[in-house]
N, C-alpha and C positions, 0 to 999 in steps of 0.2 A: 584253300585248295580242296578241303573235302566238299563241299560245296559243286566245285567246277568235278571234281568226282563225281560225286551222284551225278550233275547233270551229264556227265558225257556217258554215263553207264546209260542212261535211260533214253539219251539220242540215238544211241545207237542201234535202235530200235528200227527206226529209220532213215541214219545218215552213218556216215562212217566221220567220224571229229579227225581232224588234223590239225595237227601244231607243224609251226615253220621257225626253225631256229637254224641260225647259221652260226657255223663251224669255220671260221674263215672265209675265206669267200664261196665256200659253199652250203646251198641253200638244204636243208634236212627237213624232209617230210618226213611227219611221227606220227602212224596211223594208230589210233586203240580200237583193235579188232577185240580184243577180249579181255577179263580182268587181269589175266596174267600173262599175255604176250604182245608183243607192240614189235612194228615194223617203223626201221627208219629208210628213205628211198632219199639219191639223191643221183643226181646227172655226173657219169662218170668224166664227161668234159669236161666241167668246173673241177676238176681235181688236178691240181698240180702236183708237183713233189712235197711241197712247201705244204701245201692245203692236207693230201696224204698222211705225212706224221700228227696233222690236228686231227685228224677223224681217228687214226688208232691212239692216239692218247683218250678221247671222246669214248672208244671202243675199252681202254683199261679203264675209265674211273665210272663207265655207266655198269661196267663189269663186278668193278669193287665194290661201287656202293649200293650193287644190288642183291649182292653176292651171287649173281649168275652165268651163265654163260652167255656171250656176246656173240655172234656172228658176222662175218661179209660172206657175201655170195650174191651170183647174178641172177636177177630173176626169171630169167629161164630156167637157173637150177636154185633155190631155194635149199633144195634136200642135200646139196653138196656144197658147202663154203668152202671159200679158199682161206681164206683168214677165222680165228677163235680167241676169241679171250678167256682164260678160264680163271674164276674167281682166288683159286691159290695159288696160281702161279702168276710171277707181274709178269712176264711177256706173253708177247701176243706170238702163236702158232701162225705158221703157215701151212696150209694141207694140201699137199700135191692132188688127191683126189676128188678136189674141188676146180680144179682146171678144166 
């Protein structure tokens, strides 16, 4: 893995690296924009009810095991999530001001 580290540090010089890992039947683009922040995008059609609880449990354990804060929100607003995870608490928020 550190390996595929370096190399995606240094591609991204000129490509943006993406990881595709599915969540259920939903398909998770994992962009590494930077050393310490990464975006996941996925098509909110593919989300069922069903698919939904696998993403916010995906949303707590990427939360815990990274000890950070998690977000959802649309990408027109970024700056406003509607959903958080936050590392000491186990549920996930919902933020009205993310609507």
């Amino acid at each position: 893995i550190s390996s595929s580290r370096v190399e995606m540090r240094d591609i991204r010089e000129s490509a943006s690296p993406t990881l595709i890992v599915q969540v259920g039947n939903v398909d998770l683009r994992v962009k590494f924009f930077e050393e310490t922040k990464i975006e996941i995008d996925f098509f909110p059609n593919d989300v069922s009810e069903t698919a939904f609880e696998g993403l916010c449990d995906f949303m707590r354990k990427c939360s815990d095991l990274l000890s950070k804060r998690v977000t959802m929100s649309v990408p027109s607003s970024r700056e406003n999530p509607f959903l958080q995870k936050l590392p000491w608490l186990p549920e996930i928020e919902f933020l009205e001001a993310g609507i």
